[in-house]
C-alpha positions in Angstrom: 184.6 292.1 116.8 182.3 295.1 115.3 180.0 296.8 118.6 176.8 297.3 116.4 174.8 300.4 118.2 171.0 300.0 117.1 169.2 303.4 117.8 165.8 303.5 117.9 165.7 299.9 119.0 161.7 299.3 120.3 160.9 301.2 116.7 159.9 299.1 113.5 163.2 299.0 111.9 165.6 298.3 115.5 162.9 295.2 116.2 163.9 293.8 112.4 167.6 294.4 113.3 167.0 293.0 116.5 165.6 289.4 115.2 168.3 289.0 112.6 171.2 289.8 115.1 171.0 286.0 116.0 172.0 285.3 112.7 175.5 287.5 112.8 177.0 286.0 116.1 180.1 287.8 115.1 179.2 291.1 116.0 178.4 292.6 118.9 175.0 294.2 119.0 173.6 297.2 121.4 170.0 297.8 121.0 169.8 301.2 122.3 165.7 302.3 123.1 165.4 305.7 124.3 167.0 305.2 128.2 170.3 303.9 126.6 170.1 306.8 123.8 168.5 310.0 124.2 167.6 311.6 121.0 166.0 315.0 122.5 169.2 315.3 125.4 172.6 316.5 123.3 174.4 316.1 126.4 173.3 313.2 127.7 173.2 311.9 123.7 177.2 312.5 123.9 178.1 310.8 127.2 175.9 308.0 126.4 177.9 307.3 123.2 181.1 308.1 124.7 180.1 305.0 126.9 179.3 302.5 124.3 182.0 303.4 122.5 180.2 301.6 118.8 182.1 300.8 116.1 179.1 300.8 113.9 176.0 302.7 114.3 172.6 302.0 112.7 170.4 305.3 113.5 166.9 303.6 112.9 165.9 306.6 116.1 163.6 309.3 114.9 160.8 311.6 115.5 158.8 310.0 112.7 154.8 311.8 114.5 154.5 313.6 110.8 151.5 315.3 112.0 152.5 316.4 115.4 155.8 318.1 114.1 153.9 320.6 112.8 153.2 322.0 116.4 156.6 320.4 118.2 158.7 321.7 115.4 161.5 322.3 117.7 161.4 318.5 118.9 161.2 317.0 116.2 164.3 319.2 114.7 166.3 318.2 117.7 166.4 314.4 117.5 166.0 314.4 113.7 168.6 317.1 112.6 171.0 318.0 115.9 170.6 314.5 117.4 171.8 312.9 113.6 174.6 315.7 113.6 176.1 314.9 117.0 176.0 311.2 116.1 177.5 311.7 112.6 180.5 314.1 114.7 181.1 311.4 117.0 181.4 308.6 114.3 184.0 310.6 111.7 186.0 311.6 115.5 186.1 307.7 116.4 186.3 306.1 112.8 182.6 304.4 113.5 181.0 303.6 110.3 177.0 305.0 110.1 174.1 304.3 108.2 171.3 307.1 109.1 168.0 306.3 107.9 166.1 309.3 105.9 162.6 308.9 103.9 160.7 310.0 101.2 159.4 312.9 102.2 162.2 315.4 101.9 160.6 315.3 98.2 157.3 317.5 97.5 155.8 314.9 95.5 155.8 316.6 91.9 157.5 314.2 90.3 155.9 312.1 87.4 159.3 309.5 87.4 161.0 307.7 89.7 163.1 309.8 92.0 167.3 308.8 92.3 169.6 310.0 94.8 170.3 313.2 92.4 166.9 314.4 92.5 165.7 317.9 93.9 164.6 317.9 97.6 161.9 320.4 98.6 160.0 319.1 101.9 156.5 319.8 102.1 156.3 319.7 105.9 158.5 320.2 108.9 158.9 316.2 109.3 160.3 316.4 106.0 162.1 319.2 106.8 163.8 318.1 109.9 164.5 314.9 107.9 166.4 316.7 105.4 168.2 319.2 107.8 169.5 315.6 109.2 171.0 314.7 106.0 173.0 317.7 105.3 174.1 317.6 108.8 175.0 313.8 108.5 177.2 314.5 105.4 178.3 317.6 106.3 179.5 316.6 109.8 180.5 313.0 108.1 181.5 312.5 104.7 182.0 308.7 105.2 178.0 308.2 106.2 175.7 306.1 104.3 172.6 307.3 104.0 169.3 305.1 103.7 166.3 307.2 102.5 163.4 304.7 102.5 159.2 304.9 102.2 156.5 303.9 103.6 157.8 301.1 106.2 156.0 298.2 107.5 156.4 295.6 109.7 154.6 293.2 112.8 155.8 295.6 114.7 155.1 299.3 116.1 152.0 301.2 114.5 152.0 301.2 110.8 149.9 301.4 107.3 149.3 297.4 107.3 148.5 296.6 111.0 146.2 299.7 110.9 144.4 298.3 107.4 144.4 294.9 109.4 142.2 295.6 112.3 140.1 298.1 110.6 139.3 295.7 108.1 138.4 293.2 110.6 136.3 296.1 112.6 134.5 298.2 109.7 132.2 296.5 106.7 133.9 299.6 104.6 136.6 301.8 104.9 138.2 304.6 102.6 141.7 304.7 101.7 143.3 307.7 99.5 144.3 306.8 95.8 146.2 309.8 94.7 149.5 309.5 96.7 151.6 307.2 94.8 154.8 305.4 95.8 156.6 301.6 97.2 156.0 300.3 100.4 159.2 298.8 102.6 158.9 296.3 104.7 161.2 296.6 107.3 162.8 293.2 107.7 163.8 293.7 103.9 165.8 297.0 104.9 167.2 295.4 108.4 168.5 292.7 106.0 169.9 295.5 103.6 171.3 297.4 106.4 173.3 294.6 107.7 174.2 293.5 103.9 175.9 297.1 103.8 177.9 296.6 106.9 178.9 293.2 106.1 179.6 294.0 102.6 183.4 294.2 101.2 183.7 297.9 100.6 182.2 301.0 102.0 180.6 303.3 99.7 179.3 306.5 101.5 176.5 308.4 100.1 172.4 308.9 100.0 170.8 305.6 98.9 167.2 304.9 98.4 165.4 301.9 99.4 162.1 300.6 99.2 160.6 297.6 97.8 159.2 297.0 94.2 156.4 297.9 92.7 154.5 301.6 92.0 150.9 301.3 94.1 149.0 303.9 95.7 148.0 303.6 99.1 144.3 302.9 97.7 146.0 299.8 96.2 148.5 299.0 99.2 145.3 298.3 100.6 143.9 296.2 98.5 146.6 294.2 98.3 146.4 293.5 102.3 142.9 293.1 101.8 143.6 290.1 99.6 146.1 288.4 101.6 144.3 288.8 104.2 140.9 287.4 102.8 139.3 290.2 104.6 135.5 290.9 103.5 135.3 295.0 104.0 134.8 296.9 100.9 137.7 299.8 100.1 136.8 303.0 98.2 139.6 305.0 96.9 139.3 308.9 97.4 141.5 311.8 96.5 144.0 313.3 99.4 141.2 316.3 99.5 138.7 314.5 101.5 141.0 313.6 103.8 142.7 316.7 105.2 145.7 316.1 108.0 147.8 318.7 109.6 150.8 317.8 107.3 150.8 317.8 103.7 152.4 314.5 101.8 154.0 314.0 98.9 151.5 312.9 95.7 154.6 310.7 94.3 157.9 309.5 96.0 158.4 306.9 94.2 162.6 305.7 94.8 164.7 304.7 91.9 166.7 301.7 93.6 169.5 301.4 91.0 172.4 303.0 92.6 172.1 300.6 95.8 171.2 297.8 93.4 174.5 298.2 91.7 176.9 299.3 94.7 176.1 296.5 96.9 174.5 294.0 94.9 171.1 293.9 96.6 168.1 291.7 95.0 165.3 293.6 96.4 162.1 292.0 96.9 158.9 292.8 94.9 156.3 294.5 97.8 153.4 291.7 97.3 156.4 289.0 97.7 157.4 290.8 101.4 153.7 291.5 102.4 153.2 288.0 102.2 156.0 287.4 104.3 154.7 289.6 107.0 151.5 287.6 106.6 152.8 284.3 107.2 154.9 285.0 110.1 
């Protein structure tokens, strides 16, 4: 029997993992929330996995605050760079397979097409930064890693794009949303499903792999889309990233090319309006 280790599990993605663990009896399933891991203690990190002793690990654990890592750069760094390299070290040392999940924003957002696993990185901010410090370290320290790198994640729970546009369309007769950063949403039961998919698949294919769901929206039309499903009344008005300033700068486009996971492990990856409903009926 496989001892899954779920980092991160009170986060969007380990609380997706969690409900489908009911469905894969066969394994044994540790979610790990942040006394049973500790991300920002190396030390404590290393005894803690020396105890659980996984055989798989799903890092879904991250410092994910994108604009407070630009004044606890050092903390975010730690858990998403050293944390993922320690964790990477102790899977290649005990022959544990890992899937570490990465995002969109090691891009800058300058690209016009769809960006594939080959395509440039240059972060924009030190989330993105940290982000992609923790994939070089996951490969370098692990060569057998899979590596998930994923975009604008959803879900019923945690704090997130949809639940936000939920209650503030219920609260506010008009609200603005920007309309010039461009990408796919992911709803995270989709990628807990993918994730599992991976481990239960027939061959292990290491590498960086995007996922997200379908579709090319903006977040002005992300919005829209919620607004419609969930017959709210509140008007939306697009505006450009410019009038709203935050501390950290985003990508304009991270738009993933799915093909290579598409291929390797024969996923069928939902449409974004077909998961959003999901998340709406539930």
């Amino acid at each position: 029997m496989e001892k899954i280790l779920v980092t991160g599990a009170n986060g969007q993605l380990g609380s997706e993992l969690n409900v489908l663990s009911s469905n894969y009896p066969q394994h044994e399933w540790v979610f790990a929330d942040r006394t049973k891991i500790t991300l920002d203690n190396l030390d404590l990190l290393k005894t803690q996995l020396s105890e659980i002793q996984p055989t798989i690990i799903l890092n879904c654990g991250a410092y994910t605050a994108v604009d407070k890592a630009e004044t606890e750069k050092e903390l975010a760094f730690t858990i998403n760079n050293a944390a993922v390299a320690l964790i990477a070290k102790y899977a290649f040392e005990n022959n544990a397979k890992l899937i570490h999940i990465s995002t969109d924003y090691v891009f800058d957002g300058l690209s016009s097409i769809a960006l594939n696993e080959e395509a440039e990185t240059n972060p924009i901010n030190i989330y993105g930064e940290s982000k992609r410090a923790g994939e070089i370290a996951c490969l370098s320290e692990n060569p057998n890693s899979i590596i998930l790198r994923t975009s604008w994640v959803y879900s019923k729970f945690g704090n997130n794009f949809v639940k936000t546009m939920q209650r503030l369309m219920q609260e506010k007769e008009s609200i603005n949303v920007v309309n010039d950063q461009v990408g796919s949403p992911t709803y995270a039961a989709d990628l807990a499903q993918a994730m599992i998919d991976i481990i239960n698949f027939s061959t292990w294919v290491p590498g960086i792999y995007n996922y997200s769901n379908e579709g090319e929206i903006s977040w002005h039309e992300f919005a829209l889309t919620i607004k419609e499903f969930g017959e709210y009344k509140c008007i939306v008005v697009g505006i450009p990233s410019a009038s709203y300033p935050t501390p950290a700068k985003r990508p304009n486009f991270s738009l993933l090319d799915k093909k290579k996971i598409k291929e390797v492990y024969n996923l069928d990856i939902p449409d974004y309006q077909e998961s959003l409903k999901k998340m709406f009926i539930k």
